[in-house]
C-alpha positions, 0 to 999 in steps of 0.5 A: 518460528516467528517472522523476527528471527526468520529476519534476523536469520537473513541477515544481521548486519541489516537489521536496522533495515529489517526491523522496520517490517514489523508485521504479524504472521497470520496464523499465529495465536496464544492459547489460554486456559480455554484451550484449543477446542474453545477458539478453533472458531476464532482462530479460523475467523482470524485466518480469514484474509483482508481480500475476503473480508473486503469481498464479503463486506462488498456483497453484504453492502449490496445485499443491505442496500438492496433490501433494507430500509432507509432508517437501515442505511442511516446507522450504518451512514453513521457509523461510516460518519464516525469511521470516516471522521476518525480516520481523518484524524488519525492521517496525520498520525500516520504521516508522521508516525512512518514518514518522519523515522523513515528518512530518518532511519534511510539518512543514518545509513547514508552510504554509497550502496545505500543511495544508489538502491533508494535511487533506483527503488525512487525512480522505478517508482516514479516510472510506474507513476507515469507509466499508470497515468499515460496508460489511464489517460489513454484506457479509462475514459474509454471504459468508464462513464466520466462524470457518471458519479458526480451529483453536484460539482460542490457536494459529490455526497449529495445522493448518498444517504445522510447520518443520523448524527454527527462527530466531529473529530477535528485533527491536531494539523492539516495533512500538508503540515504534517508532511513538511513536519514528518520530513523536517523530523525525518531530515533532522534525525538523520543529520543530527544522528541523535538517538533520543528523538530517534527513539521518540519516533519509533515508538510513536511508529509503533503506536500507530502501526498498532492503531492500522493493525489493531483498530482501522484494518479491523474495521474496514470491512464496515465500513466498505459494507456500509459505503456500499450499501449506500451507493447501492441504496443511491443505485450507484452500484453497478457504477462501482462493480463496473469499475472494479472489474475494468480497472482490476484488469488494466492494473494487472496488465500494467503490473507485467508491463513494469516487470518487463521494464524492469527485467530488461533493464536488469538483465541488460546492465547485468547480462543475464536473460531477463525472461529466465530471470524473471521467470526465476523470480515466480515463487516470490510472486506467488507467495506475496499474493498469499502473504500480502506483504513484502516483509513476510515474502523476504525469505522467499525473494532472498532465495530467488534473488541469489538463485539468479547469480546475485551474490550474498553481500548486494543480495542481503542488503537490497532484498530486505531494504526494497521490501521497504521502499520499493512499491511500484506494483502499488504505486500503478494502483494507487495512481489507477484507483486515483484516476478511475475515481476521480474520472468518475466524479468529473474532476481533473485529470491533468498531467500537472495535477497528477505529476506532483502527486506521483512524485510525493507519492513515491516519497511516500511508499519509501515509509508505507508500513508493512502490513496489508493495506498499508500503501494506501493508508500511507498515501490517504494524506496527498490523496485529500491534500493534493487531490481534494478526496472527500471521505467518500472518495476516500472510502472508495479508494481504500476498497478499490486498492485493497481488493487488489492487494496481493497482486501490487504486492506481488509486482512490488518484492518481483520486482526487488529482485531486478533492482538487486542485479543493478546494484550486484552489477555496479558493485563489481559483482558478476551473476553466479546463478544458483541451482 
């Protein structure tokens, strides 16, 4: 059964909601006349998941920056050249592409149960913003090496080594433009309530979403391969994998810390054990890990939620609605990933540089696509914008944040389910748990 009616099935009465999470199952493949023996192998390949993807494209950077000659790590600084400007350009794109339909898509169903949902979806995001911030002001510079990165304070790509050539792929508008464009789209649909520019929009939506999904995340693990395999060559990699693994640690943490939170905070306004609640809630967290992403967890979530006494109404419209706008497990990561990297390079740290960034950035995840990956892709604009990123940053950012996915995911659709007992609770309902 294909993920569409599996959503349709949950219910109808969201579906503009639900349609929003179009993303591919995985395992799911077309037999042509070569028949089933003759693409058993593609078939597995494709089975092969983003996370290890990344991890082999990791080890296979570090293998060819270990051994490989400098004319080597030209082609694939190339390549990472050609990558990196193309992604620069597709930015805007993506901005637009998701941001605009998706405050146009909130504001059409403008409705009581409605604001209060993405109100509260905004301000646990914003609390798991500062929550990360506080946390990596106090946790990073003790274990990370500030300033062990930065080459030059004007060229922080100065030890790397350089393409052979390069092309210049300029992008139609600057990153700022295209989110005052998006939002201005996104404010107009919804006031105006017109169906031809809402159309418009989806289409370009879907036309983007098929440029991440069938072109950029393909190619990801290259280019990762091919930024690794520089700094290994630069002998920047035991920098790197240091990071990694001290930061993968803390964001964990952090990830329980927010469900906490949130736990005791839905338990308290709904009146029901927040540790059984949560507890209840385990099965969508581990399917999230597998799935990487929210929209294909929502059966799973939906089943739990209503298990903790949520009733059907609040239950059908939260659950499918959070899967969309409710990241606070990536939004811990993205300000995580931001702050070790930036750490790293010496740059600034400051409250007021990261506040503004956690308050767009939680705009932001409101319209993050529904497919792996897709909250840092969605978030690459403020990151060169608000906090100066360079491609290389960028790069690194991208393989920081996707080789923890699965967990931010996980943290994100668990913690739908806390959102859902608050609006059960404000719409009159009381908890009816569910064997």
């Amino acid at each position: 059964m294909s993920l569409y009616c599996i959503l349709m099935s949950i219910s109808r009465k969201h579906i503009n909601v639900i349609y929003k999470a179009k993303i591919p199952l995985a395992g799911v493949y077309t037999v042509h006349w070569t028949g089933i023996n003759k693409i058993e192998g593609v078939e597995k390949m494709k089975r092969l998941g983003l996370l290890p993807k990344l991890l082999l494209a990791i080890l296979l950077g570090i293998c060819i920056g270990t051994v490989s000659p400098k004319l080597v790590i030209e082609i694939t600084a190339t390549f990472n050249g050609i990558f990196g400007n193309f992604l620069g350009f597709v930015i805007p794109l993506i901005i637009i592409g998701f941001v605009a339909p998706g405050i146009g898509e909130l504001g059409r169903g403008a409705g009581k149960l409605l604001v209060i949902t993405a109100g509260i979806a905004y301000a646990s995001t914003i609390v798991a913003g500062l929550i990360a911030y506080i946390t990596g002001s106090a946790v990073l510079p003790n274990i990370l090496e500030v300033g062990s990165m930065s080459m030059s304070a004007k060229n922080p790509e100065e030890s790397l080594v350089a393409p052979l050539f390069k092309v210049g792929m300029p992008p139609i508008m600057d990153v700022m433009t295209a989110l005052l464009l998006a939002f201005t789209l996104g404010l107009g649909i919804a006031a105006i309530k017109g169906d031809t520019l809402k159309k418009l929009m989806d289409d370009f939506q879907q036309i983007v979403e098929k440029l991440i999904t069938g072109l950029i995340i393909p190619l990801l693990p290259l280019h990762i391969m091919g930024i690794f395999a520089n700094m290994t060559y630069a002998g920047q990699v035991a920098t790197i994998m240091s990071v990694f693994a001290k930061v993968f640690v803390m964001i964990i943490v952090l990830h329980i810390v927010i469900l906490l939170v949130q736990y005791l905070l839905g338990g308290a306004v709904a009146g029901g054990n927040p540790f059984r609640l949560l507890k209840n809630m385990m099965p969508a967290y581990f399917t999230a890990i597998g799935t990487q992403s929210s929209a294909a967890t929502i059966p799973v979530t939906l089943r739990q939620t209503k298990k903790n006494g949520v009733q059907e109404g609040p239950a059908d419209f939260v659950v499918p609605l959070c899967a969309t706008i409710h990241l606070s497990g990536s939004t811990i990561t993205l300000v995580s990933c931001a702050m070790a990297v930036m750490m790293l390079n010496g740059m600034n740290t400051s409250f007021g540089a990261l506040f503004p960034f956690i308050l767009m950035l939680g705009v932001t995840m409101v319209a993050a696509p529904g497919v792996p990956g897709g909250a840092v892709m969605a978030a690459l604009g403020l990151l060169e914008s608000m906090l100066h990123f360079d491609p290389t940053l960028t790069s690194l950012m991208i393989a920081l944040y996707l080789a923890q996915d699965s967990f931010g995911t996980a943290c994100n659709v668990t913690g739908d389910g806390a959102i859902a007992l608050m609006v059960n609770k404000i719409s009159g309902n009381k908890l009816t748990p569910q064997e």
